[in-house]
N, C-alpha and C positions, 0 to 999 in steps of 0.2 A: 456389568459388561466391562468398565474400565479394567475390574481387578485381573480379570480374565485375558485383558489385553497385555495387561503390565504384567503377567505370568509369562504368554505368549512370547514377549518382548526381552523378556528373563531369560526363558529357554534358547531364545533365536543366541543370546549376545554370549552363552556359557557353549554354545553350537549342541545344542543336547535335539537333535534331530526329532528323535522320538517322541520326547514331552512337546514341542513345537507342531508338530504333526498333528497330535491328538488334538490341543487346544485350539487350532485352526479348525479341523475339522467340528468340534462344537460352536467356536464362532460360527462358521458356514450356516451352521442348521435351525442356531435362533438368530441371525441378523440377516433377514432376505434383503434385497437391494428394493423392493418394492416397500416395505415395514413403514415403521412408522419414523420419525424423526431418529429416535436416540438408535435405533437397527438401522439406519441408513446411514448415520455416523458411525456406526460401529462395522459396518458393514467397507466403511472407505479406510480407515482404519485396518481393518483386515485385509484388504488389496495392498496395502503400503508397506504390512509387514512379512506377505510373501515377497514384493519386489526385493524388500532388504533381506530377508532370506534367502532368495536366490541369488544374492551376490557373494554371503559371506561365507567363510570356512565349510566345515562339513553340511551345513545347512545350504550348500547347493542340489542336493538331493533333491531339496524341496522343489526347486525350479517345475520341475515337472507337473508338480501340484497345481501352479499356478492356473493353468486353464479350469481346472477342476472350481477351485472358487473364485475367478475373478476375470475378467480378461484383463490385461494390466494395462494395456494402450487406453489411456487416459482420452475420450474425444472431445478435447476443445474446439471449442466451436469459434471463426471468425468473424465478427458482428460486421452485420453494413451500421451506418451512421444512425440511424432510424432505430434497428435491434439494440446499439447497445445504450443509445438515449435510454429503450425503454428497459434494460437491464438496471442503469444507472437510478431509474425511478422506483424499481419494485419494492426497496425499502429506505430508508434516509441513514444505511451505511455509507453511503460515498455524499449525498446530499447532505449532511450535515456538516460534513468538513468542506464543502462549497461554499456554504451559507454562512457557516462562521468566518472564514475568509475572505469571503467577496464582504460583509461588513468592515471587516478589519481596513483591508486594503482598501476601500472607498475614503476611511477616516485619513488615511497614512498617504495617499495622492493627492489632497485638495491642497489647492493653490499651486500644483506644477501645472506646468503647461505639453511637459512632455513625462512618457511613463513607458517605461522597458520592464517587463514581465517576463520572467523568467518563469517558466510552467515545468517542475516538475513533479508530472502525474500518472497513475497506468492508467488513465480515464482515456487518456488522447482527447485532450482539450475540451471534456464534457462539460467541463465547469464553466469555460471562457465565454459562450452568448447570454446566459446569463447574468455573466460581468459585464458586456458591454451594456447591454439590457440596460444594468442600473448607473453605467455610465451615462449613458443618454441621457436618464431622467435625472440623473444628480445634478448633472453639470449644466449654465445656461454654455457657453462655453466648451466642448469638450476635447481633453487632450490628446494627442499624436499617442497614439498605444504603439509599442516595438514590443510584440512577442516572441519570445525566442522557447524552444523546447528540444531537448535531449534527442536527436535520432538512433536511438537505441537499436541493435542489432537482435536483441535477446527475446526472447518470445516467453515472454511471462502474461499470464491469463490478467485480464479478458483482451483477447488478441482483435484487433483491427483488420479487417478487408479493406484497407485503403492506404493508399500512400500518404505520408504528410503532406508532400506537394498538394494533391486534391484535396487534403483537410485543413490546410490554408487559404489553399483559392477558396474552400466556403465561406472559412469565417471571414476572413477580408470582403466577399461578396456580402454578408449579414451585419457586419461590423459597418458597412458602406451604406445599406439600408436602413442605418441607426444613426447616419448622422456622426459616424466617430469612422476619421480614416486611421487605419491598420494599417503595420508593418507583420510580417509574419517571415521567422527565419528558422531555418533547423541546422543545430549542429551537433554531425555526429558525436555522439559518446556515448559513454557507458558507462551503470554502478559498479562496472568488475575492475575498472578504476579510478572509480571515487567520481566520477566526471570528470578528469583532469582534462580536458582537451574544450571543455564547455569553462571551466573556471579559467583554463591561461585565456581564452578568447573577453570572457566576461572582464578580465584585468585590460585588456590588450583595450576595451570598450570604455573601461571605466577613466582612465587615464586622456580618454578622448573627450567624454561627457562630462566632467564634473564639476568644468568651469559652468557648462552651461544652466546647472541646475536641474537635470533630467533627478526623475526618481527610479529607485532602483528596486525593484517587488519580486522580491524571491518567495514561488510558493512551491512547498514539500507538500504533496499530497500521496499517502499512503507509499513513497517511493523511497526513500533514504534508508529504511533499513535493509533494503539488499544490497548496499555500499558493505565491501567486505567488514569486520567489528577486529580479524585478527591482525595481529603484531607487524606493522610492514618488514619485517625480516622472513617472515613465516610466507608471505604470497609474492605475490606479483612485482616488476618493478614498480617503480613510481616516480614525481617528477614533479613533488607540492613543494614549494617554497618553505613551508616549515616543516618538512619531515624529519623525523627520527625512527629511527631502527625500533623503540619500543612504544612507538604509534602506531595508528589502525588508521586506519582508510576512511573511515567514518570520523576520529580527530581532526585526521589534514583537511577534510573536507570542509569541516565547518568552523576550520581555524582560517580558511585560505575564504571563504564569503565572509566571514567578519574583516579580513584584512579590504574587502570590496567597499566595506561601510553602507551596506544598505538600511534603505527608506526604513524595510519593515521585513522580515522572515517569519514565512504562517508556515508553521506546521502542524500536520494534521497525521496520525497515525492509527491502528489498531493495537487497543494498551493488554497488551498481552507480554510474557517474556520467556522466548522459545532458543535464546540463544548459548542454554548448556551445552557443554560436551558432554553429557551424560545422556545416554539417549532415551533412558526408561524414564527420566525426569523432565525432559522433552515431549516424551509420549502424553506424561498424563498432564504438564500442562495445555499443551496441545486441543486433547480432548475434553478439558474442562473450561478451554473458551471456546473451541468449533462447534460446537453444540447450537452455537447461538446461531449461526447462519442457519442451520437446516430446521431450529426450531421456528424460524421467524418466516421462510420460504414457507412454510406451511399454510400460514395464514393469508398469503397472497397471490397464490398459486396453485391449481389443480394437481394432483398425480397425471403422470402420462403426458403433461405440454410440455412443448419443446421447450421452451424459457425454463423452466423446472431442470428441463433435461442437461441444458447450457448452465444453468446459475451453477448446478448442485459439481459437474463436472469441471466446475473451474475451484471449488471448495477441494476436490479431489487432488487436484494437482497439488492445491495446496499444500494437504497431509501429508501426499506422497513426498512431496521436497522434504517437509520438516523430518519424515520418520524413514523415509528410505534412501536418502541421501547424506553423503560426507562431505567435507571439505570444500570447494569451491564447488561444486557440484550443489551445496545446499546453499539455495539463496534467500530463502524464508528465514530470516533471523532479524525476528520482531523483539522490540525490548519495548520495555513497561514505560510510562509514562515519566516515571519517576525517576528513570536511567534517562531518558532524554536531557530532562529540564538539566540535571546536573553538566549533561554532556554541552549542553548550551551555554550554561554559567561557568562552566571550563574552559570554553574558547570566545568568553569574555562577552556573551549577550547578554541584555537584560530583557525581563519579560513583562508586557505591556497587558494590559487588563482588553480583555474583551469584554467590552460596554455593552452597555444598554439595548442597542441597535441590534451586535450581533445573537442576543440573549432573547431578543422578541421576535427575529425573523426565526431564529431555533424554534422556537414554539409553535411559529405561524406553520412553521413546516411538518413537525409533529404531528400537528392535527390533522395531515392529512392520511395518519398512516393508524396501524393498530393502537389500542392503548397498552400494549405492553412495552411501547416506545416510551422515556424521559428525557431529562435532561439534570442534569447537577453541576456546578459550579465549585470546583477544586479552589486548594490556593493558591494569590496570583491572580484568583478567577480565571482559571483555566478553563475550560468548556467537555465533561463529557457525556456523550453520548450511551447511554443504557438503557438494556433489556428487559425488563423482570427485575430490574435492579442490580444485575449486573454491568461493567464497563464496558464497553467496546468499541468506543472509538475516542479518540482526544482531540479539541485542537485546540494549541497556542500559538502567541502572538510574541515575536522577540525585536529589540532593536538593539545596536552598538551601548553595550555599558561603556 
């Protein structure tokens, strides 16, 4: 089915209507949207590449077909607090990069008395009561938490039915029940400019706290790679203290938090690398890591429940950004594990071992999920997260080299 795609994908980008036509139509007839895993990837797939069909040159013809196989309005669904907890559990993609980070960050805050958390995640602070959780129990003592998080305008899956405001007042209400008082603060910004309006505030904070001793815990969870990656001449303006015209937005960003000097920066990402301009080579990396969600929803999910319905159509979006979107339009621009770590060692972090601690709660949490789940230990001791033995998820631990 991929080769079929990457034909597909061939004829869409040469505008060869005809051959595009045909090969949709045989996608259509062996990948029902009901099938099995690899026809239900291939089946989203095939929606992504009428969308971008119907945008380009003579292959607007196509437009019309669309209804024919697909409906292309993508239904994201908006989780109440409860829904997307239980989305966030269905398998230990997003839990594994909690759990190695809330390890980290326990080691990297003892002995402050005060701790400013920088939360950026698309979880919408799923990770954060579990952290106070282990705050409570760590600490006899425990310190002033200042949470702060990104108020983001942009509507990237899995989308929230709740305002921050009310997802503050909770955790500060749970946080308060734990024996640990909360601060909880949102400030607007956004990755379509690197967060610059969250970093001048974070400088504006840090010049105020530093005599005091506060700790400073910057966590990346699955969110920094929709920070633009192209040339700041090529997009938007900008306003980073170290810019250059043949920087990326993703450079200033993480040249401008090491200039902050923080405690500790976890990042945690999906190690995939989908950020070619070549869009057929996009496709098929694409489709040789999404495979993994639809193959792993199978095992903890019915056909036909709604959570199936919601998991699989926020994987959808996904596709569609990476294959039927351009330029700032595509915000899906995942890089490998291996593009990070350099891009950290670039803007002059060094990276700190995930111990023991975060390596045995990994496991503990494993166990509760299929055994086609692992775990392996990169170098550096980095932490990833695999399928069948494939990668897909990373997290590392970075401090001021």
């Amino acid at each position: 089915m991929e080769q079929l795609l990457v034909h597909c994908a061939n004829a869409i980008e040469s505008n060869d209507a005809t051959l595009a036509q045909q090969i949709l139509w045989v996608l259509n007839n062996i990948a029902p949207p009901d099938g099995d895993s690899n026809q239900r990837l291939t089946r989203a797939f095939l929606r992504a590449l009428v969308a971008r069909a119907a945008k380009i040159g003579t292959c607007k013809l196509l437009a019309g077909m669309a209804n024919a196989y697909c409906t292309l309005a993508i239904d994201t669904h908006k989780f109440s607090l409860i829904e997307l907890a239980g989305f966030v559990d269905l398998t230990p993609w997003h839990r594994f990069g909690f759990t190695a980070a809330n390890a980290a960050m326990l080691e990297a805050i003892e002995g402050y008395s005060s701790v400013h958390i920088v939360d950026l995640s698309i979880t919408h602070c799923m990770q954060i009561p579990t952290l106070i959780d282990a705050i409570a129990n760590r600490f006899e003592v425990t310190p002033l938490i200042k949470l702060t998080v990104a108020g983001t305008t942009e509507d990237i899956p899995p989308m929230l039915a709740l305002s921050y405001e009310e997802l503050g007042s909770k955790l500060i209400n749970f946080a308060r029940s734990r024996n640990v008082i909360m601060e909880f603060r949102v400030v607007p910004s956004s990755y379509t400019d690197g967060f610059s309006s969250l970093i001048e505030q974070l400088r504006v904070q840090n010049l105020v706290y530093t005599e005091s001793g506060e700790a400073l815990v910057i966590n990346c969870q699955m969110s920094l790679h929709y920070i633009p990656e192209e040339a700041l001449s090529s997009i938007i303006p900008y306003s980073f203290e170290y810019s250059s015209c043949m920087s990326s937005l993703r450079t200033m960003f993480l040249k401008s938090l090491r200039s902050l000097d923080p405690t500790i920066v976890v990042l945690v990402d999906e190690d995939v690398d989908l950020i070619s301009n070549n869009f057929v080579c996009r496709l098929r990396s694409a489709f040789n890591y999404l495979w993994i969600p639809y193959d792993t929803v199978d095992t903890c999910l019915p056909r036909g429940s709604k959570q199936r319905q919601w998991y699989e159509a926020d994987i959808c979006w996904k596709i569609e950004n990476v294959i039927g979107h351009e330029g700032l339009q595509r915000v899906e621009r995942l890089e490998s594990r291996s593009m990070w770590v350099q891009r950290m060692r670039n803007a002059n972090f060094r990276s700190i071992s995930l111990g023991e601690d975060a390596v045995s709660e990994v496991k503990t949490l494993l166990g509760e999920y299929s055994a086609g789940w692992g775990l392996k230990k990169e170098e550096e001791d980095h932490l990833v997260l695999t399928w069948k033995g494939h990668n897909v998820v990373f997290a590392t631990a970075w401090i001021s080299a």
